[in-house]
matplotlib code that plots the C-alpha trace (Angstrom):
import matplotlib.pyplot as plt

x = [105.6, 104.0, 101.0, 99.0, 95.8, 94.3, 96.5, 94.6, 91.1, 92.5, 93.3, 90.2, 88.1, 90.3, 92.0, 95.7, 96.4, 100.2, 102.9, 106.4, 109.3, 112.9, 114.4, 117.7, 116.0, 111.9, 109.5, 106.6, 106.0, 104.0, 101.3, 101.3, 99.1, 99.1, 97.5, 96.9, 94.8, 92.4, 91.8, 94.1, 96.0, 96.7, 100.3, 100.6, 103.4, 106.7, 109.4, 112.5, 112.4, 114.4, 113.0, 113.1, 110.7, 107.8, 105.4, 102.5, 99.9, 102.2, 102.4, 98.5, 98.1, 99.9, 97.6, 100.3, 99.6, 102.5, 105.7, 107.8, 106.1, 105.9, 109.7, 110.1, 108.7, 111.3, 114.2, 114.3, 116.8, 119.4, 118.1, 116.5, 112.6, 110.4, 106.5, 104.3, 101.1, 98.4, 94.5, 92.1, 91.4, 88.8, 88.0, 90.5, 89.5, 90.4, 87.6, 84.8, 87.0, 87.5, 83.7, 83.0, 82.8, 80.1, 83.1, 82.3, 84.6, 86.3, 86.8, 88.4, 90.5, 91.7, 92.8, 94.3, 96.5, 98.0, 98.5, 100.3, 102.8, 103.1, 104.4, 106.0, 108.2, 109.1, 112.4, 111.0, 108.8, 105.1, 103.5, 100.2, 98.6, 99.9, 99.9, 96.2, 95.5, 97.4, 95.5, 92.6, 93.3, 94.8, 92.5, 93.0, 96.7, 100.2, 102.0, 104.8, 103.5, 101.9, 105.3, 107.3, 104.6, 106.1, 109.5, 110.5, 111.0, 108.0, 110.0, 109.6, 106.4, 104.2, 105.2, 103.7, 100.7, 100.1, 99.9, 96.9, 95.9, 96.3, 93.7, 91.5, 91.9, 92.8, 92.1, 94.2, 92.7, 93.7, 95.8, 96.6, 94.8, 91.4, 90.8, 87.8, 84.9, 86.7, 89.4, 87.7, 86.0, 89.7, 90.8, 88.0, 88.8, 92.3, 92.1, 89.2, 91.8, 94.8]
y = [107.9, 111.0, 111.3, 114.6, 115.0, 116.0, 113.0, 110.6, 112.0, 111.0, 107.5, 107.3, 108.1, 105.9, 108.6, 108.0, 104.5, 104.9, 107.1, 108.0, 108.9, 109.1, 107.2, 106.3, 102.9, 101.7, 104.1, 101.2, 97.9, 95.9, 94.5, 96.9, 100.0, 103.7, 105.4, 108.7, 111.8, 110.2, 107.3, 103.8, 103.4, 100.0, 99.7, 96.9, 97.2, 98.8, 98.5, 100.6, 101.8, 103.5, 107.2, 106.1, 103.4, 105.7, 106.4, 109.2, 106.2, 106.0, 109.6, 109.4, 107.4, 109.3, 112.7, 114.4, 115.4, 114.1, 112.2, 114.8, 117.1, 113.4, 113.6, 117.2, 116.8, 114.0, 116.2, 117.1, 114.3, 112.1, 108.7, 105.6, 106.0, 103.9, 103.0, 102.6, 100.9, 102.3, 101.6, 103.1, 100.5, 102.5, 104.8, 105.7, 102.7, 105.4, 107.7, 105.1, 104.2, 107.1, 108.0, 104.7, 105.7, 103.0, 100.7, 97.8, 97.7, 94.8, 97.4, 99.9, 98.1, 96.3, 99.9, 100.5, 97.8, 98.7, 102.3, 100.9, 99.1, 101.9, 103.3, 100.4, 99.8, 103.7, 104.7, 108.1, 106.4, 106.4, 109.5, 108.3, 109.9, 113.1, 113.4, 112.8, 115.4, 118.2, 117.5, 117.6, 120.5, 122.6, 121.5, 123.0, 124.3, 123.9, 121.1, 122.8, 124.4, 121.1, 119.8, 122.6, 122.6, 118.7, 119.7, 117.8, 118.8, 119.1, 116.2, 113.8, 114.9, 114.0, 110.3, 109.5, 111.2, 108.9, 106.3, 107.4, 108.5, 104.8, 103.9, 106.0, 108.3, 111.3, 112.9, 115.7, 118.9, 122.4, 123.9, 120.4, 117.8, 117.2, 114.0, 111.9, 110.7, 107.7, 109.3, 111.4, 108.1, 107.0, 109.6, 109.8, 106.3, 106.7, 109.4, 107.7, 105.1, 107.0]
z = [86.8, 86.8, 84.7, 84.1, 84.9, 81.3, 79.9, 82.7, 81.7, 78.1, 79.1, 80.7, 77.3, 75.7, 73.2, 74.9, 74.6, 74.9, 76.6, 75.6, 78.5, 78.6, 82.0, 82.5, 84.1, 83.9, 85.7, 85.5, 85.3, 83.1, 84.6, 87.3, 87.9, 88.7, 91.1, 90.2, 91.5, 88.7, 89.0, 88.1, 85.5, 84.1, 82.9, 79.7, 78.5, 78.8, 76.3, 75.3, 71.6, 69.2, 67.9, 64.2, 65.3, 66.6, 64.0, 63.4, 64.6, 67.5, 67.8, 67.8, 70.5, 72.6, 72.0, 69.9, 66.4, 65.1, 65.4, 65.0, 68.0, 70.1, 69.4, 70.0, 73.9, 74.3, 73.2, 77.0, 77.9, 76.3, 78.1, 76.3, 75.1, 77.0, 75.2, 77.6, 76.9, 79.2, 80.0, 82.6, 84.8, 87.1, 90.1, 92.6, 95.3, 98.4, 97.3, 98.3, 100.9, 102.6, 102.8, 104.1, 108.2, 109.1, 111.1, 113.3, 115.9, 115.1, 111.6, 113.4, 115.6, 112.7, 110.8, 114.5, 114.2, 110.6, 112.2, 115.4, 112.6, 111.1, 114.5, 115.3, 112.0, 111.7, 112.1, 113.5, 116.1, 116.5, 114.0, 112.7, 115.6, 115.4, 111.5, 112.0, 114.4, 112.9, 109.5, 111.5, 113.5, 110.4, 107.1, 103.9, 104.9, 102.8, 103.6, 103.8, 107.1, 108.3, 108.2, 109.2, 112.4, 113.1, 112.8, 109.8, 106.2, 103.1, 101.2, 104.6, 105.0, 102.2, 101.5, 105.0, 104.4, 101.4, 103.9, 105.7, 102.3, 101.3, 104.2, 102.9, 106.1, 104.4, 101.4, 99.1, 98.6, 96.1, 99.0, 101.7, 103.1, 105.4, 107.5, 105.2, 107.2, 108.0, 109.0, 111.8, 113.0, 113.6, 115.2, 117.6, 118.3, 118.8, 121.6, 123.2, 123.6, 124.6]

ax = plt.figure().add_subplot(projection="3d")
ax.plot(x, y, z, "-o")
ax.set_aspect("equal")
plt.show()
């Protein structure tokens, strides 16, 4: 589920409470989160509803002024309304993460190992390495050209980087990606050892 950034910070204060969205099947769980550019968001509840159940409080609590413009932005679609009950839960856990480059060596050899599975499990073959090195060599560039440069498409592209993103490895800037402090630590070690 995609969640705006404006509507995050909103969730954060605690003026957005609930979201509204049209799916032809769930886009969240309850009891499951969101990771977003943000921070976490905690997802509560998620139920399908009926429009003439949605009221102004409703309405409200999802940072529209009324029912009827909640309703309005959900005239986009024919599918069933899902409400959403939302919460900040806290900071994005990869920020601290990626800063932290202060790895034993048993540390790094362990975030080896989940890289070499990575490999290992890929239908494409090994690509950790080289997605690290060509966001290292080329920071701050469109993806679009990162991936073009590895010979595959944007689309392909970007999950995989959410991987090393997940490892706090990488981070997401305006215009592409940079390698975090941990994730040059990794690198170094990688060649050393290749």
């Amino acid at each position: 589920m995609l969640i705006k950034d404006e509507v995050v910070e909103k969730i954060r204060t605690g003026e957005i409470t609930v979201l509204f969205r049209r799916w032809s099947r769930p886009g969240a769980k309850a009891g499951g989160t969101q990771m977003t550019q943000g921070g976490v968001v905690g997802i509560d509840s998620v139920a399908v509803i009926s429009e003439d159940s949605i009221t102004d409080e409703d309405a409200r609590a999802a940072g529209y002024e009324s029912r009827e413009i909640l309703i309005e932005h959900l005239n986009y679609r024919e599918d069933p309304i899902y409400r959403i009950g939302v919460r900040w839960v806290g900071e994005d856990p990869r920020i601290a993460l990626r800063s932290s480059d202060d790895l034993s060596e048993d540390e790094l050899a362990e975030i080896i190992a989940k890289l070499d599975k990575m490999d290992r499990t890929s239908k494409r073959g090994p690509w950790t390495q080289s997605y690290l090195e060509v966001i290292h060599t080329m920071p701050a560039t469109y993806s679009g050209l990162l991936a073009n440069y590895l010979g595959i498409s944007q689309a392909d592209f970007k999950p995989w980087v959410r991987k090393l993103k997940a490892l706090g490895l990488t981070e997401s800037l305006e215009v592409g990606y940079r390698l975090s402090p941990r994730g040059e630590k990794v690198l170094a070690a990688i060649e050393r050892n290749s």
